[in-house]
N, C-alpha and C positions, 0 to 999 in steps of 0.2 A: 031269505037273503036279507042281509041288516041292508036299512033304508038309506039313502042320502040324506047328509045335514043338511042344514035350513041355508047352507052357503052358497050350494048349487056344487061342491066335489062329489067327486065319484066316491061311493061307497069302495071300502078294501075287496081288491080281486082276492077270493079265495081259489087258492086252488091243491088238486092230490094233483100230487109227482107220485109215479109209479113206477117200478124198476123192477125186474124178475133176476138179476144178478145180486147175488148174499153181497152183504159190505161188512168189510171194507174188502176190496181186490185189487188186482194189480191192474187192472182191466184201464185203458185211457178211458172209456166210454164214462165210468163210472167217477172219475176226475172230472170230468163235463157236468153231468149231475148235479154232484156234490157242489160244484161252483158256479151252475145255474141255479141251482137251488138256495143257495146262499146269497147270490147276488139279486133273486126275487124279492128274498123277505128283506136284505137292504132297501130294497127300492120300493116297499111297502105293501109289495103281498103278503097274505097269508097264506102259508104252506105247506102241507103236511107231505112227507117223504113215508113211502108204503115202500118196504122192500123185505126179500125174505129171507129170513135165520136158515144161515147155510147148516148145512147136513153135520146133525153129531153136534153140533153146537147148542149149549147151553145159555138164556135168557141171560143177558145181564140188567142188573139195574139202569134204569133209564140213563142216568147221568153219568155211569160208569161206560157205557156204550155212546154216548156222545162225547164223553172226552178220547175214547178210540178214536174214534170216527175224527175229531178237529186236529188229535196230532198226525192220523197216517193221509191227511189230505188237507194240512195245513190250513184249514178256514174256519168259518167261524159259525156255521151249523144255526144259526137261530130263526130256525123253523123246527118243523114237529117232526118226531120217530117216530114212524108207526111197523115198526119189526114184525112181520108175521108167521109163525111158525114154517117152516118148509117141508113139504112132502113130494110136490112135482111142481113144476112148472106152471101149469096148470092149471094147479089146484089152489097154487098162491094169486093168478090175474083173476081168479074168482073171486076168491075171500077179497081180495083188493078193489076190487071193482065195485062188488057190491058195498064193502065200508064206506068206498068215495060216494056210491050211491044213496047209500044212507044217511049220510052227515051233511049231505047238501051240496054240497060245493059247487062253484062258478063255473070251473074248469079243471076237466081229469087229463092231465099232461105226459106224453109216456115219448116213450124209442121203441117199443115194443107192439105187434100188430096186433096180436090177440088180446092185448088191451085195450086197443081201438075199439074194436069188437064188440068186446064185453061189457065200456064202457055204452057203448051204443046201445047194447040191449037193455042195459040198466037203467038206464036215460038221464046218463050223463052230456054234458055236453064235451068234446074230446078233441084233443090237438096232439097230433104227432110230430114229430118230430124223427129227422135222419140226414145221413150224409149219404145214403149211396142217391146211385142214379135207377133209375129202372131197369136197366141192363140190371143190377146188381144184384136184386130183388129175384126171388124162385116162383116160379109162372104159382103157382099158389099164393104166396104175396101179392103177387101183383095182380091177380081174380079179386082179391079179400079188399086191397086197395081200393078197386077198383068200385068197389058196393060201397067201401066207408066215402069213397067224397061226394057220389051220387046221397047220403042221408044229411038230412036237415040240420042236426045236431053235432056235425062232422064239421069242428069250424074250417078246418085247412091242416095243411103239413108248414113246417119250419122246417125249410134247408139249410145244410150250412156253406153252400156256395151258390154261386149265380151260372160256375158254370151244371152243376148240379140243375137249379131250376129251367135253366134253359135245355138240357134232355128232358127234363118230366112236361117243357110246354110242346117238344117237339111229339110227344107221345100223346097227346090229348091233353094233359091233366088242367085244370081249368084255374088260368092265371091269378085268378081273384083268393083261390085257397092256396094260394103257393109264396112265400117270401121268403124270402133270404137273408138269415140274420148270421153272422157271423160267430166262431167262438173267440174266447178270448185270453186273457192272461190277468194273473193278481199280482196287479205292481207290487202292493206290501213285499211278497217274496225278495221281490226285484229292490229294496228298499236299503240296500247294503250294496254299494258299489264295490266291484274288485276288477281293479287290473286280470288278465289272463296270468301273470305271474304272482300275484298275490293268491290268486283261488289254485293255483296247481301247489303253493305252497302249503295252502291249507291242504289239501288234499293227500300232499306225499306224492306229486305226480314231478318228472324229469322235467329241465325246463330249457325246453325247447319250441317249437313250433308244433303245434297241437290241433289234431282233427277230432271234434268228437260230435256223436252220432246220440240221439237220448229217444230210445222208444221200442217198441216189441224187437226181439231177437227169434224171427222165423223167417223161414224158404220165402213166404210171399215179401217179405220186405227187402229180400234181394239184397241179405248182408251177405252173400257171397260178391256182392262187387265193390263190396267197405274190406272187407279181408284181402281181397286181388289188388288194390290199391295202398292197401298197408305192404302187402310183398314188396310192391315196386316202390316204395319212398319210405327205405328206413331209416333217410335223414328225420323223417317226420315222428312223433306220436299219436298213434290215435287211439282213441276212448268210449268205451262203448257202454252206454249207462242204460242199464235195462233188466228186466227178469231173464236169467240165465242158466237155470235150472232145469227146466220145463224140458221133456221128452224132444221140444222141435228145437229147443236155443243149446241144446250140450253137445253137438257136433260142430256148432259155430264156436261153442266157447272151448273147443278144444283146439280147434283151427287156431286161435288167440291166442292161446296158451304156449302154442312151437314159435310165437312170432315175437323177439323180444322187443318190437317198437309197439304192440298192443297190449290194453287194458281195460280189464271187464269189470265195471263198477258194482255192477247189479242193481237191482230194482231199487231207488232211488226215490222216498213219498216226499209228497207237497215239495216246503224250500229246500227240503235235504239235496234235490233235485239243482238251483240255483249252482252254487257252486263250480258244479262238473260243468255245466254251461260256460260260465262265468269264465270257466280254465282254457274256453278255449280261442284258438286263432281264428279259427276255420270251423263252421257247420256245414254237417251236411244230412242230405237225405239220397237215400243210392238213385242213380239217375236210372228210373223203371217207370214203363207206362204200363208194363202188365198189370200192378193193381188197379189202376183205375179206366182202364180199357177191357180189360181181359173179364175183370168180376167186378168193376161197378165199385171198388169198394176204398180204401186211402182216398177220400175228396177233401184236397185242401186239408191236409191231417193238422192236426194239435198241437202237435210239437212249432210247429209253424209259428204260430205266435207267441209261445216260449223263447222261440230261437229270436226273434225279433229284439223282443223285451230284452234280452242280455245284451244286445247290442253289439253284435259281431258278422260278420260279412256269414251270407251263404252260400251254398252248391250246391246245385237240384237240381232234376232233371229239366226238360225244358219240352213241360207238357200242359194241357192247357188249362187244368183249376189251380195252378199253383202261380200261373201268369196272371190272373185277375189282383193279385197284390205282390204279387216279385216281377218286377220291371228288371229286363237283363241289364248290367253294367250299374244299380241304382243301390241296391243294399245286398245283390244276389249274383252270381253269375249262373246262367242256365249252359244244359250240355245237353247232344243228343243223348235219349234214352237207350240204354242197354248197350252203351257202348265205352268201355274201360278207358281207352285214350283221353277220351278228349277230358274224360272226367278226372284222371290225371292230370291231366294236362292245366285244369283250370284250379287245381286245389295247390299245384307248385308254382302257377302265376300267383295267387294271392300270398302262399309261404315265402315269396321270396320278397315281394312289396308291403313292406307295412305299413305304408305312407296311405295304400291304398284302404289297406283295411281296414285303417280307422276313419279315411273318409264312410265308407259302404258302411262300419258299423254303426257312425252317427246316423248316415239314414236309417238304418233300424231300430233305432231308438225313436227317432222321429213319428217314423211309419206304426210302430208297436201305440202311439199314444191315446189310439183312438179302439184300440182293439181291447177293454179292458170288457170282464166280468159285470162289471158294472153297467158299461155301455149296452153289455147285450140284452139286460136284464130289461134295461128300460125299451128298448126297441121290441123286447116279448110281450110289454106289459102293453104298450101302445098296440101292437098286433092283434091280443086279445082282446082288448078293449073293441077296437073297430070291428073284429068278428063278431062279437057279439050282440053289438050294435046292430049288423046286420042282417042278423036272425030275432035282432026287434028282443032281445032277453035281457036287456038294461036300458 
């Protein structure tokens, strides 16, 4: 480990990011990553990114694969690729594991368990990282979990909500390895103001009053109640920017198709993304507590502080990790879950007032200022810092 200068600063936190999904993908998870990762070595880590050459894919040159990588996730990469051939799953948290373990590093950082694991056995020291809750986690995860915070070398978990941490304290898991650091958003994107009628022009989009939705297109995210809600308000537009191709999203996108006030963007990278947001009146996320009751899983999602950063009023449901930063009446209107009316009802209040919703969207602007990439990175860097600290390894 390089020493501290003579000034008394902390020597540079090294550390391996490890990921078992190939990049680039459509995946948000991988969005997270890439702009964790990037806002580390902003903030003066060093950091190598281990992920593995998807199937049939051929090596590219280093720089040829990192300019992939900065245009379909819009950042700006200056940390290390460490691309490892792909055979299983596996077979990559190994070779990965053991690399971080051989090259030193401070801290082996994943989303992934069986990298926890591995890094454990390797004798790494290791930090995970996730959004679900315990409910969310398969009684196998949560045995494996439950061995990695009991070991020495297991600095803690990073959640990305507080309602999140507050089920894993109600569940035992021990307060001192558990914090809650938010994600965030890359203002740059956001670096080009447009009116909602300036971005629908750029777009080719009708100009009118405008719903649009920006995120996976499946069953669990409960676009059957963004479609039932297009039915009923075809004074409105709405827009649906997401991958739409996929076996689960071509039954939604055919629904779209018969309805002439909807529009399917499709999967939309880094600021390509800005825009569709930008265009619109109204955000929303379908008012469902089943993902985050039913499987633990959408906690405080991503889009979230996308939708902030543009700066336009939203409509969620009114459940409780999305209350810890959407105050009803403040930048957001909440509705009960799983229920069509009211959620109606609350997206034709804000389409008919727009006095209101540039009040509501200034507070999301407001609100979005503290939530950056940057911020998160440094609140990591201090977290590991003091784990460390307290396993006495700096």
């Amino acid at each position: 480990m390089t020493s501290a200068p003579s000034t008394g600063a902390r020597p540079t936190l090294r550390i391996a990011y490890i990921t078992k999904t190939p990049l680039p993908s459509t995946d948000a998870a991988t969005i997270q990553i890439i702009q964790t990762a990037s806002a580390l070595a902003r903030a003066g880590a060093s950091l190598d990114l281990f992920f593995p050459m998807g199937e049939g894919e051929r090596r590219r040159p280093l720089e040829a694969l990192r300019a992939r990588l900065s245009e379909h996730y819009g950042a700006e990469l200056d940390f290390g690729l460490r691309q490892l051939r792909y055979s299983s799953r596996a077979l990559h948290a190994v070779k990965a594991g053991l690399a971080a373990a051989s090259d030193g590093y401070d801290v082996l950082h994943t989303r992934d368990v069986q990298n926890v694991l591995l890094g454990l056995a390797t004798g790494c020291r290791v930090v995970y990282e996730s959004y679900r809750t315990p409910e969310g986690n398969t009684p196998i995860v949560k045995s494996l979990l439950r061995r990695a915070f009991g070991h020495p070398r297991f600095l803690g978990q990073i959640i990305h909500s507080r309602f999140a941490r507050e089920r894993h304290l109600e569940a035992g898991y021990p307060g001192q390895k558990l914090r809650t650091i938010y994600n965030g958003f890359d203002p740059a994107a956001f670096a080009t103001e447009r009116s909602p009628s300036e971005a629908r022009r750029l777009l080719g989009l009708p100009e009118r009053v405008t719903v649009v939705y920006a995120g996976r297109i499946a069953p669990l995210k409960r676009i059957d109640l963004l479609l039932a809600a297009a039915r009923a308000t075809p004074e409105l537009s709405w827009v649906l920017a997401g991958a739409n191709e996929s076996a689960e999203a071509r039954p939604f996108a055919a629904q779209g198709a018969a309805l002439p006030n909807v529009a399917f963007l499709g999967y939309l990278p880094g600021p390509a993304l800005t825009p569709a947001l930008q265009a619109a009146d109204i955000l929303v996320i379908p008012p469902s507590a089943e993902p985050l009751e039913r499987y633990g899983t959408t906690v405080l999602p991503l889009k979230i502080f996308q939708y902030l950063a543009a700066g336009r009023p939203l409509v969620v449901g009114d459940v409780p990790d999305t209350a810890e930063l959407l105050e009803e009446g403040a930048a957001c209107l909440r509705v009960a879950p799983e229920q069509i009316d009211p959620f109606i009802a609350a997206i034709r209040a804000l389409a008919t007032d727009p006095e209101r919703r540039g009040q509501m969207g200034e507070t999301a602007s407001t609100l979005a200022q503290g939530l950056t990439w940057d911020a998160r990175a440094r609140q990591i860097i201090t977290y590991l810092s003091e784990r460390l600290d307290a396993i006495g390894y700096r």
